[in-house]
N, C-alpha and C positions, 0 to 999 in steps of 0.2 A: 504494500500500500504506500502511496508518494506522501511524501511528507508534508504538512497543513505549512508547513515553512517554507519559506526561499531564500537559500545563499546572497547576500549583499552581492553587487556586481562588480563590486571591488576586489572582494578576497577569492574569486575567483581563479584561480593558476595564479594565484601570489604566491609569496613566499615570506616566513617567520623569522624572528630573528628574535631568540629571548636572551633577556636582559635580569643578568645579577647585579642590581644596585650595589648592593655591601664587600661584594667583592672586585669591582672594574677600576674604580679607582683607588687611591689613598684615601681620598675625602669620603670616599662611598655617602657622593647625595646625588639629586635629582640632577642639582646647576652643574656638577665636575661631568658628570656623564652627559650631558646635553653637551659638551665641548665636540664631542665624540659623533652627534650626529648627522653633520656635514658629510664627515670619512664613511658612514653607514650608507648613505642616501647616494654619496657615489658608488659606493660597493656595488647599490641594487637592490639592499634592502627597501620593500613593501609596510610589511607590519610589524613592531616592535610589540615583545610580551614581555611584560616586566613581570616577575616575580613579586608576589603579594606584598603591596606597599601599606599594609596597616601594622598597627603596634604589635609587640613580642610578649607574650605574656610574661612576666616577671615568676609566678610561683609555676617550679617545676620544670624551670629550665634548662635547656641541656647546654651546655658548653658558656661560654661566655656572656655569647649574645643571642643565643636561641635560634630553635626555628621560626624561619618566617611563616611555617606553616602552622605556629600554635599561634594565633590570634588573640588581642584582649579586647577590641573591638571592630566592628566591622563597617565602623564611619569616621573612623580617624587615620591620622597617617604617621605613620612610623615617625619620632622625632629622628630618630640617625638621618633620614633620608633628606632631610628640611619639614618645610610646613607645606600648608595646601598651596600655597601664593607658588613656594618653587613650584610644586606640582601642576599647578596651572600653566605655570609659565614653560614648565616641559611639554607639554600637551602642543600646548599651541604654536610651540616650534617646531615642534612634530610635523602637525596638520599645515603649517606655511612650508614644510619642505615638501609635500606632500604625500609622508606615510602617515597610516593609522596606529594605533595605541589600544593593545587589550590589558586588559589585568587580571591575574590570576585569583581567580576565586572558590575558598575555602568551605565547602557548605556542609561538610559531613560533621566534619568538630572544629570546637573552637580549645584556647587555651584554658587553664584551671581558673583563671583572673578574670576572665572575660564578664562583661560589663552584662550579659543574660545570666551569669551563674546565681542572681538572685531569683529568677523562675525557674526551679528547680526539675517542674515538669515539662521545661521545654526541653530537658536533657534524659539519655536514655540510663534509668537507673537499677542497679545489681540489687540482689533480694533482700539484704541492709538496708534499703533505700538511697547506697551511695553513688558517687558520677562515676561513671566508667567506659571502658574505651575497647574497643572488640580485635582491630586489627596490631597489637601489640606494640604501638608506639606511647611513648611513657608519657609527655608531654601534653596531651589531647585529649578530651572526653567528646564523647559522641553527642549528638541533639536527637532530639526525637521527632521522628515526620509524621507521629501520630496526633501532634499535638498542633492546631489548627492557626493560633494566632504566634506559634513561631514560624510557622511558616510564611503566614504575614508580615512581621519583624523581615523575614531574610528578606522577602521581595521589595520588600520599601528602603532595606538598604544596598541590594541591588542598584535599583533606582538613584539612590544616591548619586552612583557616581557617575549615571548618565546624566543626570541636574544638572551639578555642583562642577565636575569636570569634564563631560564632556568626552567620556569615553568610548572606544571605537566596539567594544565585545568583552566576550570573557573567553579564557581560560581556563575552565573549570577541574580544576583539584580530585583527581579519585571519583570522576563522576559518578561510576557504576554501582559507589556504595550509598548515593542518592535517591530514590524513589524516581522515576521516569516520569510517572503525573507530576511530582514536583515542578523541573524541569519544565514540563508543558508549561504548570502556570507562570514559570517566572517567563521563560521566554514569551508568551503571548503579552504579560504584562511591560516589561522593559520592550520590546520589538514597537510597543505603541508609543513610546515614547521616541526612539530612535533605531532603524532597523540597523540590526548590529549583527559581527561575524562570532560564531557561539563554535569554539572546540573545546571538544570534550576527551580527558587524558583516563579513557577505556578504550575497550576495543568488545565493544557487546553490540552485535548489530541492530538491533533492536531502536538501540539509544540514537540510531540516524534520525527517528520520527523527528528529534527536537533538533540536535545537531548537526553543523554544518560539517564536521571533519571530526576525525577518530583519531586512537593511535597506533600506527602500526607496529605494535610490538611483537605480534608473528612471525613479522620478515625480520625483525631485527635479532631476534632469538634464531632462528632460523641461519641467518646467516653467520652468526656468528657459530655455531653447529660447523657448517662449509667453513668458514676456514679454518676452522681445527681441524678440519680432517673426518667428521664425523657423522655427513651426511653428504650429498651430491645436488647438482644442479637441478635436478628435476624436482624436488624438494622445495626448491626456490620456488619455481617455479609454480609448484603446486596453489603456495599459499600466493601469487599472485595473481593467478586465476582464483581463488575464493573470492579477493579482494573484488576481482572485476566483476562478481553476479552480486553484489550489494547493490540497495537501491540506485535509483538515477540521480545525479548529482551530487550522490556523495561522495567527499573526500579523506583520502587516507593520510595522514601527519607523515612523512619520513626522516630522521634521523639517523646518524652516528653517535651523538653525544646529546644529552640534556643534563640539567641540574643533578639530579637522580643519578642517572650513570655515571655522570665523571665522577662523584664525590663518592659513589661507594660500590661501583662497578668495573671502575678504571677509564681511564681517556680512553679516546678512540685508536692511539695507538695503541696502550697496552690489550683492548680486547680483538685488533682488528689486525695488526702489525702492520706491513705493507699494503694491506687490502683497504687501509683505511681512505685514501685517498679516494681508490676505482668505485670504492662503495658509495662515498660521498658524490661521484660523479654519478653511477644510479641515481639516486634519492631527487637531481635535478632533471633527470632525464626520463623516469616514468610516470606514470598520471598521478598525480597525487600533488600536498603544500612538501616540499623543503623545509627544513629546520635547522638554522646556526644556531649553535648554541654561544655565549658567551666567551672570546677567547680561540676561540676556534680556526678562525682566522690567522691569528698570530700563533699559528703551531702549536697551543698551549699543549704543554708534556705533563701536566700536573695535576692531580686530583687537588680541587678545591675544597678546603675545609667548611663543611655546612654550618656549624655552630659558632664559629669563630673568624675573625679577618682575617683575608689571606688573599690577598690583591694578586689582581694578574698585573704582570707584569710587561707592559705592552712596546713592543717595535715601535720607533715613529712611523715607519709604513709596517703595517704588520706582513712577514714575508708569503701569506695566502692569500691577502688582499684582492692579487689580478687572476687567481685560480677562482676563488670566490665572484669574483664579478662577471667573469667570463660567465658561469655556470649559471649565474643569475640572469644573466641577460639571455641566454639560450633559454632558459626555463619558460623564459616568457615568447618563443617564438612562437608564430602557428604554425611550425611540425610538432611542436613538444605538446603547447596546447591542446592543439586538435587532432593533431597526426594519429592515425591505426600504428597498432604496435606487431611485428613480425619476427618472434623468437627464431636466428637462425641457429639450426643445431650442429651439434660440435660434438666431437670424441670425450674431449678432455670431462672432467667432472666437476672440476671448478673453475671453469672459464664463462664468461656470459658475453654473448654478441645476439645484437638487438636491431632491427631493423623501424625507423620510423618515418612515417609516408603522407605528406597532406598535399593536396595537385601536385604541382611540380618538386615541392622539397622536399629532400629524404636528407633521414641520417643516419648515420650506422656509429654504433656503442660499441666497442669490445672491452670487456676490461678482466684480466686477471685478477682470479680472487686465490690463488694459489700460492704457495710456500718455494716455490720451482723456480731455477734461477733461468730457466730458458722454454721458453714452449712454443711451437709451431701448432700453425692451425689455419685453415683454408674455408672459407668464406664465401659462398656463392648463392646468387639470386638477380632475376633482372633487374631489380631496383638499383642494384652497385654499376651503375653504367653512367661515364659523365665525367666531368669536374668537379671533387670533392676539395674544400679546404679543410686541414686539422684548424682546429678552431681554438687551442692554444697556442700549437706555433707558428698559424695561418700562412703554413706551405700549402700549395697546390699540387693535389694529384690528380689524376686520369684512370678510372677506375674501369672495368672493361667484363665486371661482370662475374668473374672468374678471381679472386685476389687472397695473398698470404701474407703470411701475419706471422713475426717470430716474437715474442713476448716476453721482456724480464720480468720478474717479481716487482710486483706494484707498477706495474703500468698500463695504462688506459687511454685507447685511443677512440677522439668522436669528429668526424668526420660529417660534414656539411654539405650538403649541394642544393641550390638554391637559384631562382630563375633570376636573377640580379646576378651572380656569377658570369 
């Protein structure tokens, strides 16, 4: 059944870009990070997701300065970050560069402090009668969705920050451990306010009725299987065809890295080694949003500490910057957009080569996702016929139809042909 929703026409084949306040800079606030998005808006970046900008709960906190994901209120703003006035005034630099702004929102718990824990019954309570928290984080108690005017409370502070700042969507936190009707009501209620772009961080297809994009953590487990060694390409493959009988106009999240994984998963190289790169070129290359995480760009090698500062450490140009931009700017072609997708098949098990076709322009993806310091591999279909350029080091070739391919570890080649050629 289609969704009673429509995707803004904005976030459409955009691309994400989240944003760790506490860690990007020294100052970790709103104004030092606003320096920064000139350098984004050239990158390519579309939509900026900042990581929950309201206060830390004080009782219960883990590490220094807590998670941003235990909340003490859900209408105020973190003081580390500044006050609302910076906040406004990041917004709207935003919106004059021309990206959008979602924020991450927390709906399943809040922290132990949190400014509801005087309604007791809006929280889900253990047979003591005390606050308690089901998925084993120490920090958080749960709310309860049985209870009618907190669920009011959440939508009016929803609302909020559609008001007051002028916000582009949400980000939604753990969606799946939210009630669906929930959900329904807030989005019909904020949508009348401002039609905004709604992802949600599951992967339950169901949850498309409301929202506009999911997370692909299939593929990303999945692939991470393949380059261990521990499953094959047809695998991938599998779970990318699941993805394509999900409803009409839904979208799938793609990543290497987000908050979550780098801080307690590993960066993308330690999960991904070599592969990390070819995979990142997927993630721009097949239907779905892109996702930069924080850092990312500048090679970050480091797992970020979640409860405590631990600033990246940024390049003045960061050395992925024109890898990144490049990708971004293809992301937004109409082959990537629009183009049919043409798995060509291969021996190898961990090799992927992709064919994509909109009128006249095609692309062809290969990228080694393998540990193998050399591989060969042969390539054929009529689409490969013509003038391609590699679209990083925009050499021209002459491609005839029939074409090979020798491959080091980590390398990935995409390949362009286009009636402007």
């Amino acid at each position: 059944m289609a969704s009673q929703f429509s995707t803004v026409a904005w976030a459409k084949h955009s691309n994400i870009y989240e944003v760790n306040i506490r860690q990007y800079t020294q100052e970790g606030t709103f104004s030092a990070f606003a320096k920064h998005l000139p350098r984004l808006k050239e990158m390519g970046v579309d939509i900026l997701w900042l990581m929950p900008v309201t206060p830390i709960s004080i009782q219960g906190r883990q590490g220094s300065l807590g998670s941003y994901y235990a909340c003490s209120s859900y209408t105020a703003i973190n003081p580390e970050f500044g006050d609302a006035d910076d906040f406004k005034n990041l917004i709207k630099h935003v919106h004059e560069l021309g990206m959008k702004l979602i924020i991450d929102w927390v709906a399943n718990h809040t922290g132990y402090d949190h400014e509801w824990v005087q309604h007791k019954e809006w929280y889900v309570l253990d047979e003591q009668g005390n606050f308690t928290e089901e998925n084993g984080w120490k920090d958080v108690i749960d709310l309860n969705y049985n209870n009618t005017k907190m669920r009011l409370a959440m939508i009016n502070a929803m609302q909020f920050w559609i008001k007051e700042f002028d916000v582009d969507g949400f980000r939604c936190d753990m969606a799946h451990l939210v009630p669906l009707d929930f959900w329904k009501e807030a989005r019909t209620a904020c949508d009348q306010l401002k039609h905004l772009f709604w992802l949600a961080e599951c992967e339950v297809v169901a949850y498309h009725d409301v929202f506009d994009a999911t997370y692909a953590w299939w593929w990303m487990h999945i692939t991470e299987k393949l380059v261990q060694g521990n499953t094959g390409i047809n695998e991938v493959y599998n779970v990318l065809h699941a993805y394509s009988q999900y409803p009409k106009d839904s979208f799938k999240l793609f990543f290497t890295s987000n908050h979550d994984e780098n801080s307690w998963n590993g960066t993308e190289y330690e999960k991904y080694g070599n592969a990390a790169k070819p995979l990142a070129v997927f993630t721009f290359t097949w239907n779905g949003i892109p996702l930069i995480y924080s850092g990312q760009e500048n090679g970050n090698n480091k797992r970020l500490q979640f409860f405590d500062k631990d600033c990246i450490e940024w390049d003045v140009l960061p050395p992925l910057h024109d890898f990144y931009k490049t990708l971004l700017k293809l992301h937004r072609s109409k082959v990537v957009a629009e183009g049919e997708i043409f798995n060509l098949p291969l021996k190898q098990e961990r090799v992927m080569a992709y064919l994509r076709k909109k009128d006249n322009d095609v692309l062809l993806v290969v990228l080694n996702l393998s540990a193998e310091e050399k591989i060969k591999i042969t390539v054929e279909h009529e689409w490969i016929q013509g003038k391609f350029k590699n679209v990083f080091s925009e050499m021209e070739y002459t491609f005839n139809g029939l074409e090979h391919f020798e491959l080091m570890t980590g390398d990935y080649f995409v390949y362009y042909k286009n009636n402007s050629l």
